[in-house]
N, C-alpha and C positions, 0 to 999 in steps of 0.2 A: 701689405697685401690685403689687408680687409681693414673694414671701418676704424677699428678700434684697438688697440697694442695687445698682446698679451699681456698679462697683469704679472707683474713682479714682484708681489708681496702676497699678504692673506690678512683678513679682518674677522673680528669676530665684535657680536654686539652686544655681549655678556663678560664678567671678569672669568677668569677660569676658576672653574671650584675644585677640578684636581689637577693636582702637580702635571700630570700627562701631557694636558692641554692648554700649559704655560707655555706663551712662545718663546723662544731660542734665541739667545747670542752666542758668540763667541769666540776666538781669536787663536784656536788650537790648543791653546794653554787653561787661562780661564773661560770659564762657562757661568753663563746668568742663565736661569729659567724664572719667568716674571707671569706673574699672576694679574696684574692689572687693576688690580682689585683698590681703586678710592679710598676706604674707609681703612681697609686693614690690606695694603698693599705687600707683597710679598716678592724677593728675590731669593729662588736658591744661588747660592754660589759652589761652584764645583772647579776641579781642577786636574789634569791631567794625571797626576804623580799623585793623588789621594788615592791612596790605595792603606786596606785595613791590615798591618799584623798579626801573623798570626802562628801558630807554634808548628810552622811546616818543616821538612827536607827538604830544603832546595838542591841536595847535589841530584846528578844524574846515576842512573842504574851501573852499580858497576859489577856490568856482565859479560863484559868482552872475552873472559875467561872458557866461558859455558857455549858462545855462539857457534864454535866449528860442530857441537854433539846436537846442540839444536838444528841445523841446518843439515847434518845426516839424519836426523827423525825426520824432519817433514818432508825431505827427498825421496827416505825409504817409504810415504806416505801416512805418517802418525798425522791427522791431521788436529788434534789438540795439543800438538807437541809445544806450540807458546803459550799455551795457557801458565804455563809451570815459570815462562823464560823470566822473572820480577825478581826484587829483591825482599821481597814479601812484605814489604809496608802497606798499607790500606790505602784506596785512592785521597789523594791530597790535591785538593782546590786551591789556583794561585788567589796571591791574596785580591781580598774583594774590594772592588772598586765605590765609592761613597760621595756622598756629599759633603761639603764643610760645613753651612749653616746658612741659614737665610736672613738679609738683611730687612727688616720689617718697619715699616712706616704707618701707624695707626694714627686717624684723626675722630675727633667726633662723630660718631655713625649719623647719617643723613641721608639722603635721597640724591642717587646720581643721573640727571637728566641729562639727553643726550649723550649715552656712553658711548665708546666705541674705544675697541683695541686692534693695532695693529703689528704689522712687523712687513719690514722694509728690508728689500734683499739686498737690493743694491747698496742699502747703507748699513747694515745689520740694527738698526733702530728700534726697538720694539716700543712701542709709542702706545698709551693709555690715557683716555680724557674725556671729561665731563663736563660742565657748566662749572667753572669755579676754580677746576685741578686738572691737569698736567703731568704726564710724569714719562719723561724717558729715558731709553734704556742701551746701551753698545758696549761692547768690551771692545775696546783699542788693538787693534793691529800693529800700532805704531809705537805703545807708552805700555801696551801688557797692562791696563788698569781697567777694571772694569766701572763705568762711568754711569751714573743714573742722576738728572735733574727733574726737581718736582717743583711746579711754577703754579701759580694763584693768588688771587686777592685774601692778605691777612689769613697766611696760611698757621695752623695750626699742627703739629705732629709731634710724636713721642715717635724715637727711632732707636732699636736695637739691635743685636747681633743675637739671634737666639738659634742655639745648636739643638732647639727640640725639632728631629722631624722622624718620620719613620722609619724603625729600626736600630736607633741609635742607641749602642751596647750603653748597658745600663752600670757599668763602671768605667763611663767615661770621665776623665780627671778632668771639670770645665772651670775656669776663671776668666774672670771679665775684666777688663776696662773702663774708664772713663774720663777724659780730662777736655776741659774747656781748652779752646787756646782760640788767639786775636781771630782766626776764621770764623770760628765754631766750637766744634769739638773734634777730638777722636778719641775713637770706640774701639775697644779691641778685644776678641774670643779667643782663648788657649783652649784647646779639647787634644788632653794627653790619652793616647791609646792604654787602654788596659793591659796591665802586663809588658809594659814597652816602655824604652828613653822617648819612644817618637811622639809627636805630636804634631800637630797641623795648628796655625794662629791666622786669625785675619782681623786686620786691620782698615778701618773705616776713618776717611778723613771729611768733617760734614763742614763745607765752607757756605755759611748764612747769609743773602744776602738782604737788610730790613730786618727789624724785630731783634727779638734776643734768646738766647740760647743759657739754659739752666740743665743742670746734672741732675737726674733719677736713675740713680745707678739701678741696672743694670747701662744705661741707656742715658739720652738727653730728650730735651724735651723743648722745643723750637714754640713759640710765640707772638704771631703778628707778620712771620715773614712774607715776602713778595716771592724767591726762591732758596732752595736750597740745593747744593750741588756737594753730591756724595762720590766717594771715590776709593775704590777697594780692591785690596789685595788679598792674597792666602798663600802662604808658602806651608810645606811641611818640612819638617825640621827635627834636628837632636836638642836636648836644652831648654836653652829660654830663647826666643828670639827677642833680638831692642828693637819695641814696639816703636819707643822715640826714634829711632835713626827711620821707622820703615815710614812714622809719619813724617820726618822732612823731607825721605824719597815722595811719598804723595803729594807733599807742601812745591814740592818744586817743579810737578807740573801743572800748579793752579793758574790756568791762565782762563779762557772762556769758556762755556761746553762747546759754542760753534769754531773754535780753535784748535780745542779737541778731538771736536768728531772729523775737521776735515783732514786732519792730520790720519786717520784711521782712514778716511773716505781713501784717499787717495790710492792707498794698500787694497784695502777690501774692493772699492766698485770696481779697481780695474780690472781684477780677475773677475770677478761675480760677471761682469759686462761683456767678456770674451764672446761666451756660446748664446746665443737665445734659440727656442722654437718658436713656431707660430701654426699650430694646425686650425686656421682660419674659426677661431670657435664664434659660437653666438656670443655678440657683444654683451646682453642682458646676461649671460650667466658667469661672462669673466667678472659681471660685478658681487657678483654673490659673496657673502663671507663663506669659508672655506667649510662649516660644520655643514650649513645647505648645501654647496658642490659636491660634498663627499658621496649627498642621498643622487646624487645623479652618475650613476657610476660608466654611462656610457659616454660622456658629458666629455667634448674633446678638449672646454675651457680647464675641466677639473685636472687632464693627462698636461697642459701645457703649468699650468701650478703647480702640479706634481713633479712634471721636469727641474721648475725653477727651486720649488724648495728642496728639492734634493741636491742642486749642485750649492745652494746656498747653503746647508745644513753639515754636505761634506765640506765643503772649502773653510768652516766657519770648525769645525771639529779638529781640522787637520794643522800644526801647529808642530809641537813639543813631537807628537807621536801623530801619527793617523787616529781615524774613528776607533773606540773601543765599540764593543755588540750595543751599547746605547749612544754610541758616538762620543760627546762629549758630557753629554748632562747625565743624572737621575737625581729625583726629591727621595729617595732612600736608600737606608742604609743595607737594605738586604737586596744587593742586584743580581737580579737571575745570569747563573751560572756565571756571577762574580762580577760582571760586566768588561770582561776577561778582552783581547784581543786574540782570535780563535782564528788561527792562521790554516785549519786544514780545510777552509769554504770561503769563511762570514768577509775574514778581513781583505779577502781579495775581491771578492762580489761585491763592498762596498764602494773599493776605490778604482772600480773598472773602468769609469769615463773620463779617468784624472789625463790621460793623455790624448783623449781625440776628444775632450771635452773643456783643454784646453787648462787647466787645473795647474801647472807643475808644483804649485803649494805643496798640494794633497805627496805628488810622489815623493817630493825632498821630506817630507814626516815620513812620508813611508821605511825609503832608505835611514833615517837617521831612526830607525827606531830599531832597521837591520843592521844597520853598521855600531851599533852600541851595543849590539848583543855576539856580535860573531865570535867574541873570545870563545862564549858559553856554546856557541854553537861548536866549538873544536871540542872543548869538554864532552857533549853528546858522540861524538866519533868517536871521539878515544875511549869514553866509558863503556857505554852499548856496543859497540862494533870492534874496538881495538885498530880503528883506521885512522889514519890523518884527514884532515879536510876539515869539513861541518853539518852538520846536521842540525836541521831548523825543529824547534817544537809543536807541538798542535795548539799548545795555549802558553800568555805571557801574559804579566800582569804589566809589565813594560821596564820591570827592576829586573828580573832574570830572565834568561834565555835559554835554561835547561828545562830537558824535559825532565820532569816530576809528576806530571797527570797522566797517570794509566794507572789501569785495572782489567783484570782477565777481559770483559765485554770490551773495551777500549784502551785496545794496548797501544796508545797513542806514541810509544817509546820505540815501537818496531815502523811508525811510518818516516820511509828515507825520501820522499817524495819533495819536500816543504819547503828545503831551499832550494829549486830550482822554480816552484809555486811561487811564493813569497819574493824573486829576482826576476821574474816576468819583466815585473811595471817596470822595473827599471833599463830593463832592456826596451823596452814600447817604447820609453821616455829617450833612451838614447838615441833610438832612430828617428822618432819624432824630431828631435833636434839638431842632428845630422853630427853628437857629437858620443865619444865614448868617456864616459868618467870611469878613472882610473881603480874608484875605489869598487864601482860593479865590475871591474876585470877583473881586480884581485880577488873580491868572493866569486865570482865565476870559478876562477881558477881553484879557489880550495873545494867545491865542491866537487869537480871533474878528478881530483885527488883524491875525496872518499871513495868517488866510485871505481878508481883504478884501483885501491886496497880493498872494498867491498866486492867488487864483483869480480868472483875468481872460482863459483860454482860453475860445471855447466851440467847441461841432458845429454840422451843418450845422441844426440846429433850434434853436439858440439857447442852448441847456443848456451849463452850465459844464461843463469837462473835468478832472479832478484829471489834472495833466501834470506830472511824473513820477507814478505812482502805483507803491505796490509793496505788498503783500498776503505778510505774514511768514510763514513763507519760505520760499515756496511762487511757482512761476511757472508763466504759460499753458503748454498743450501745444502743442509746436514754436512756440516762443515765449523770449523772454529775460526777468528778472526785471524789472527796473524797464518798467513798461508804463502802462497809463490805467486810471483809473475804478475801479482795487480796491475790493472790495464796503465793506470796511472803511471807508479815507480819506472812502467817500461819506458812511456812517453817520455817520464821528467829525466831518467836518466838519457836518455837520447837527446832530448834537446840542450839538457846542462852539457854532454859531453860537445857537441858538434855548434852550441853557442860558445862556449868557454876556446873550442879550436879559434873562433873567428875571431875572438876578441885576443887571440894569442898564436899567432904563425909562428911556424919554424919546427923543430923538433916536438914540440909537448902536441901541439898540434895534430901532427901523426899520427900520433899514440894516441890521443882522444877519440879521433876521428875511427881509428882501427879498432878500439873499442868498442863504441857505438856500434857500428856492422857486425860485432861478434851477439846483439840483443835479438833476442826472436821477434817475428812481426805479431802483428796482435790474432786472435784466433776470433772466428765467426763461429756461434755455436749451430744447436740445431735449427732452432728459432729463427736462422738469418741474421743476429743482431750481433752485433762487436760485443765479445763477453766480456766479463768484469775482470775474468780472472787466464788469463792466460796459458791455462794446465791442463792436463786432461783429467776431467773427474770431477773438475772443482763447478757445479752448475750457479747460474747465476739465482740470484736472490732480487726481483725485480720490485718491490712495493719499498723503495726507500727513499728517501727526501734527499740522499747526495745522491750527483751527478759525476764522482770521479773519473770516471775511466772512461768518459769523453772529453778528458781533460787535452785531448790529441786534437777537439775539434774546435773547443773555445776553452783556453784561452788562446792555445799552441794555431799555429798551420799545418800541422803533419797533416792532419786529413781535411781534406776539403774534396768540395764537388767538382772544379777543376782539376785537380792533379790527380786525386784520389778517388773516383766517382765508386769503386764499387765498396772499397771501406767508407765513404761514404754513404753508401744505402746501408749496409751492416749498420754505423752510427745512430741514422736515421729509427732506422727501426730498432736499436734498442732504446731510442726514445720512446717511441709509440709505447714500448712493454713497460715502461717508466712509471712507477705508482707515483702518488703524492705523500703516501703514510703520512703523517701527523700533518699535514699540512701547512709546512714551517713555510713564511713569505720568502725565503733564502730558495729554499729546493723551486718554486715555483719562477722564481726568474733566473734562475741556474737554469732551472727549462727553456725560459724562452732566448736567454741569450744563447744557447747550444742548436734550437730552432734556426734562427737569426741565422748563423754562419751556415744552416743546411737549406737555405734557402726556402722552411716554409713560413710563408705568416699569418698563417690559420692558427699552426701552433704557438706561438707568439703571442697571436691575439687571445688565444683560450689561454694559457698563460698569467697576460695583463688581469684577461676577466676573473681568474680564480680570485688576483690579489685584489680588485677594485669593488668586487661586488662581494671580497669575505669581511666587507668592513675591519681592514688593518692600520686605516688611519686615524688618528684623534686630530682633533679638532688643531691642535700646533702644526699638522702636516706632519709629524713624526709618526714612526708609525709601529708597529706588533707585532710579536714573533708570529704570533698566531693570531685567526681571523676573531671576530668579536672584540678588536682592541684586548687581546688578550698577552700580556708580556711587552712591557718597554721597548723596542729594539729598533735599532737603525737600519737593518738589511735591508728592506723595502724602499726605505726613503734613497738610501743614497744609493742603491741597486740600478734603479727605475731610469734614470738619466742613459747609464750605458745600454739600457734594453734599447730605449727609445732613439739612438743612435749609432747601436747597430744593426736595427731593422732597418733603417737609414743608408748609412755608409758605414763600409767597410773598408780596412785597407792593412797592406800587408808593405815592408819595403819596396814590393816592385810590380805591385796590383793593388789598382781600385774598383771596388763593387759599388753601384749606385742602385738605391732600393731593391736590395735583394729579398726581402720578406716586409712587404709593408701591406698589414691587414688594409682591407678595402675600407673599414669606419674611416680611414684616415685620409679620403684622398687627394686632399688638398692641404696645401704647408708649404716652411719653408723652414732649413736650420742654416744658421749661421754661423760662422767662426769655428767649424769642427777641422780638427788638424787629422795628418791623415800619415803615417809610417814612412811615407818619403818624402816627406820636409814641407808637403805645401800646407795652406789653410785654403778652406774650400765654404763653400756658400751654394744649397742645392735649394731648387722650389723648384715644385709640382702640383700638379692636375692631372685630372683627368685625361686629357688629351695630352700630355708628353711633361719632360722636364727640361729644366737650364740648370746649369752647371758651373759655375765660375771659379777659376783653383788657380789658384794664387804660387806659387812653387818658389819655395826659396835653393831647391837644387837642382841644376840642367841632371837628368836621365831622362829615358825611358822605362815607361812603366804597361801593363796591359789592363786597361780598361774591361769589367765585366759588368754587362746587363742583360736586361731580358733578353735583347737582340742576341747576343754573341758575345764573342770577344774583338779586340781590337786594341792597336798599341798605340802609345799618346807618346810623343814627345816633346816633353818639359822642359823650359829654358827658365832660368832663375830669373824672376824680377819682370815675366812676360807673364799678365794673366791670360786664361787659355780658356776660352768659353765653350759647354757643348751646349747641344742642344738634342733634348734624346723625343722618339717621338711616342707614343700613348703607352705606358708601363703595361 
C-alpha cells in the first residue's frame, strides 16, 4: 500500500558496547545475544532451564489448618487479619535466572571500515560485517544448536568459552576444555553452581575451513582461514556431562551454514511471516537504524519495527517455556527480580498477541510450562486452602510450581485468581482453532474443583465471599493486602466456573454453572468507577501500576460496552482514576489494552506515548522495566504487538470489532494475517475515508459485526472469503 515495505529487521552502525544492545536470537530453548563487535566479537549464550540454586523452601505454606479462623477475622472485619496467615519464613526469591557464558572471537585490533550490524526477523540472522569480516548468527529451530559463521580473507582468531560476565558468583567451580579434532576443535565450559551437584556445560564445535587450528588452552586459536563455522550447545546437568558424545551430537549435523539456516528458516520465517502491519510510514525513516528511530518517537516507521521486533522477539523466546520478565536472554548474572516468570501481570501481557497474532509457538510453551507444573499447583490447594483442584503461583522459575514467594506486603500465597489467568490463552488458542484440547479441559476442570471446595463463605445476603482475596498487588486504602471479594478472584472465579461448564456438560456442569450465580456482581464505588475490592468499607487505592480488577474487561468479555455498557462506564472510569506509580512499561500497556476493549484511543494512544517517548528501548528493540532504559525487561517489547492489534481488531467467539480505538496518528495501514475467536484469519486496511475488510473463515456461523456504525450480523461460510467495505471510521 505505500512505496516501500515495512522493514522487518533493525540495523545499527556501531558494535554494541553493552550487553542491552546486543541483538537477539533464539529458538525458545537456547538464546544468543551477539555484540557484533570485529575485533573482540562477543556471544552471550543463555538458556531456558539456567536457573541459579539456591538454599530455598520450595514447599507450599501449610496453612490449610488456620484458614476457617482466618476467614472469620476478616468477615468479622480484622482487616490485617492475613498479615499473621504465613508460615513464618522470610520472603524467598525463586531461583535466579543467568547466563551460561559467552563464546568470544578475538582478532588483531584494526580499523573496521564499512560496519554495519543487523538482525533479520524473518530469518533470526543477526548478521555483523566489515571490509575483510563476516560474522553470523541464528539459533536453529530445527537442530536446537546455536549456529555462528565468521567468513574473510586469511582470517585470523583466538576463540573461547569464557564464563566471566556480570555477576558471576565468585565460587563458581569453572573447567575448560580443549581438543583438536579433523574439523577443528572443540571447546568446552563446566561452571558447577556453588554449594550444588549442578552444573551447566557448553560445548563449542569450531569446523575450520583453510588454514590451521592450534590449542591455547583455554581456547584455540585459527590461522589463515577463509571461514569458520562454530556450533553450540549448553545443557545444565547433575555430574559430569560427555563432552565427547555431545561433540559427535554437533559433528553430526555439520553439513553447510546455508543447510542449516534453511532447515531453521523453514520453522522460524513461517510463523514470523503470518502477521505483518503496515501503517504507511515515510519510506526514509523505515531506513533508519533503529537507535535514530527510537529519537523519533511519534515516527509511525519506528510503531511498525516495534510491532515486528516484538512478535519476532516473542516467537524467538517462546520454545521450552514462554518469555521469562527478560524473555529469553540477559549478559548477567544478577537478573532483576530473578528473571522469574511472574504469572500475576508480566507473563500474560507478554504473550497476548500469541493467538490473533497468529503465534501458536508462543501458546504450546505457554501450556507446556502449565501442564509441567499442575501436580504443584494441587500441592498449593491442598496446602493453603485444604481444597482439591489447583492453584497457580505469582512467580516460577519454571522448575516448581508452588507458591513460596510471599511476604506480609505480597502475600502472593492468598491470590486464587492465576489459574483461571495463566488458562485464558489457551482457551483463545482453542477457539481460535475451532478445537478443544483435552489437556485445558482437564485443568479447567480441576480448578472449578478448588473453587467448589473454596468457596463455601457467604454475606449477609447469601452471595459467596472469596475469603482470602487479594487483587496483585495492590491493597484497600487503610487497609491490609489479603482482604475479600477482589474484583479480579470474582471475575476469574466466574469465568473458570462457567468455562470449565462448557468444556464439561452434563452433571458437573450444573453444579459449576449454579455456583458461579451464587458470586456477587461487582460494586461501583462513590467515584462512579468499578472498585477494586467488592466489600463494603474496603476503598480503592488508585495510584498503582496493576490493572487487576479490570481483568473482566481485557482479557475476559464479562464487561464490554456492548452487553455491559453501564459496568462499562464504571470500568472506564476507573481507568481514568488509574495512576501510573512507578511507571513500570507492564502497567502502561495493561492501560492501553484495557482502553482498547473500552473503545477509547485517546487513551491508547497517551498510553503508547508514555512508553515511546519514556525511552524504554535500547538499541536491540528490547526494551526496560522502566523509562531511561532503566531494567532489562521484555514486557514492552512483546506487550506492544497485542496493544497494536487490538486497537485494531477485536473478536470474541461470536463477535468482531473493527477499529474500535485507533488514535488518529494512525490513519492509514493495513494488518494482515490476524486470526480472530471464530476460526477466520482476517486482513483489514484503512484510510481515512473508510476501510476493506477480507475474512477468510475456516467455520460456517454467524457472528455480529461492531463498528463505529452499529452493529450488524455477518454470516460466515467456511472456505468463502467475505469482503466488507466500511465507510469513513
Amino acid at each position: 500500500m505505500t512505496d516501500s515495505a515495512p522493514v522487518h529487521g533493525t540495523w545499527e552502525p556501531h558494535p554494541a558496547a553493552r550487553w542491552e544492545d546486543g541483538f537477539l536470537s533464539g529458538n525458545g530453548h537456547h538464546g544468543a545475544l551477539v555484540f557484533g563487535d570485529p575485533n573482540d566479537e562477543r556471544v552471550v549464550v543463555t538458556h531456558h532451564t539456567l536457573v541459579r540454586p539456591g538454599g530455598r523452601d520450595p514447599r507450599p505454606p501449610q496453612l490449610a489448618a488456620d484458614l476457617p479462623a482466618l476467614q472469620d477475622r476478616l468477615l468479622a472485619g480484622d482487616t490485617t487479619a492475613a498479615e499473621s496467615f504465613t508460615d513464618g519464613r522470610p520472603l524467598q526469591w525463586v531461583q535466579p535466572f543467568h547466563p551460561a557464558f559467552q563464546v568470544r572471537l578475538r582478532r588483531p585490533p584494526g580499523e573496521i571500515p564499512d560496519y554495519r550490524r543487523d538482525v533479520d526477523f524473518a530469518t533470526g540472522v543477526v548478521r555483523a560485517a566489515c571490509t575483510g569480516w563476516t560474522s553470523r548468527v541464528f539459533v536453529s529451530r530445527a537442530d536446537d544448536v546455536i549456529v555462528q559463521q565468521v567468513s574473510g580473507p586469511g582470517l585470523t582468531l583466538d576463540i573461547d568459552l569464557d564464563h566471566r560476565l556480570p555477576g558471576a558468583p565468585v565460587g563458581l567451580g569453572v573447567g575448560h576444555g580443549a581438543v583438536l579434532t579433523p574439523e577443528g576443535a572443540l571447546l568446552s565450559l563446566r561452571a558447577r553452581y556453588p554449594d550444588s551437584d549442578l552444573a551447566c556445560t557448553g560445548v563449542t564445535l569450531l569446523a575450520v575451513t583453510g588454514g590451521t587450528s592450534t590449542l591455547t588452552p583455554p581456547g584455540a586459536h585459527i590461522e589463515g582461514a577463509r571461514s569458520v563455522l562454530l556450533l553450540t550447545r549448553v545443557h545444565r546437568h547433575t555430574g559430569e556431562l560427555g563432552v565427547l558424545a555431545q561433540g559427535r551430537a554437533l559433528r553430526d549435523l555439520l553439513t553447510g551454514y546455508d543447510e542449516l539456516l534453511d532447515r531453521h528458516a523453514a520453522l522460524h520465517g513461517t510463523a514470523y511471516e503470518r502477521v505483518t502491519l503496515d501503517l504507511a510510514a515515510d519510506p526514509a525513516e523505515r531506513a533508519l537504524p533503529g537507535s535514530e528511530l527510537l529519537k523519533r518517537p511519534r515516527s509511525a516507521a519506528l510503531l511498525e519495527r516495534l510491532f515486528a521486533a516484538g512478535r519476532y522477539h516473542l516467537l524467538s523466546a517462546s520454545g521450552l517455556f514462554p518469555p521469562r520478565l527478560t524473555g529469553l536472554w540477559t549478559g548477567d548474572w544478577d537478573t532483576a527480580w530473578s528473571g522469574a516468570f511472574t504469572n500475576d501481570a508480566n507473563l500474560n501481557l507478554q504473550t497476548a498477541s500469541a493467538a490473533a497474532a497468529a503465534l501458536p509457538e508462543v501458546t504450546q510453551a505457554h501450556a507446556s510450562l502449565i501442564h509441567r507444573q499442575l501436580p504443584d499447583w494441587r500441592d498449593n490447594a491442598r496446602a493453603v486452602f485444604g481444597a482439591r483442584g489447583a492453584v497457580a503461583p505469582a512467580h516460577t522459575d519454571g522448575e516448581s510450581g508452588h507458591s513460596y514467594h510471599f511476604n506480609r506486603e505480597y502475600p502472593l500465597h492468598l491470590w486464587t485468581a492465576g489459574a483461571d489467568w495463566l488458562l485464558k490463552p489457551l482457551v483463545d488458542h482453542d477457539e481460535t482453532h475451532g478445537t478443544r484440547d483435552p489437556r485445558t479441559a482437564a485443568a479447567l476442570a480441576e480448578v472449578a474443583l478448588f473453587y467448589e471446595d473454596f468457596l463455601t463463605r457467604t454475606d449477609e445476603d447469601g452471595r459467596l465471599v472469596v475469603v482470602p482475596s487479594y487483587s496483585p498487588e495492590n491493597r484497600p486504602a487503610g487497609a491490609s493486602w489479603g482482604t475479600l471479594n477482589a474484583a479480579m478472584d470474582l471475575s476469574a472465579a466466574r469465568h473458570a466456573l462457567l468455562t470449565a461448564a462448557a468444556y464439561h456438560p452434563g452433571p458437573d456442569a450444573d453444579r459449576w454453572r449454579a455456583l458461579a450465580d451464587r458470586l456477587p456482581p461487582h460494586r461501583v464505588n462513590d467515584d462512579g468507577a468499578l472498585a477494586e475490592w467488592a466489600w463494603p468499607g474496603l476503598e480503592d487505592s488508585y495510584d498503582h501500576r496493576h490493572l487487576s480488577h479490570l481483568y473482566g474487561v481485557w482479557p475476559l468479555d464479562e464487561i464490554t460496552p456492548y452487553d455491559t455498557p453501564e459496568l462499562a462506564a464504571a470500568a472506564h472510569r476507573a481507568l481514568e482514576l488509574r495512576g501510573a506509580e512507578n511507571d513500570s512499561a507492564h502497567g502502561h500497556l495493561h492501560h492501553a489494552l484495557i482502553a482498547a476493549r473500552l473503545r477509547d484511543g485517546e487513551r491508547v494512544a497517551h498510553a503508547l506515548r508514555q512508553v515511546l517517548d519514556g525511552d524504554f528501548f535500547h538499541a536491540s528493540l528490547m526494551s526496560a522495566h522502566y523509562p531511561n532504559r532503566h531494567v532489562y525487561n521484555a514486557d514492552a517489547a512483546h506487550t506492544l504487538p497485542a496493544v497494536l492489534i487490538e486497537m485494531l481488531v477485536q473478536s470474541a467467539p461470536d463477535r468482531l470489532v473493527l477499529l474500535p480505538a485507533l488514535p488518529a496518528a494512525y490513519a492509514t495501514g493495513a494488518l494482515h494475517g490476524v486470526r480472530t475467536r471464530f476460526g477466520a484469519e482476517l486482513d483489514l486496511t484503512w484510510t481515512r475515508d473508510g476501510a476493506t475488510v477480507v475474512i477468510r473463515p475456516g467455520r460456517t456461523q454467524r457472528v455480529e459485526l461492531r463498528t463505529s456504525s452499529g452493529a450488524q450480523s455477518l454470516h460466515l461460510i467456511a472456505g468463502e472469503d467475505h469482503v466488507l467495505t466500511l465507510r469513513a471510521w
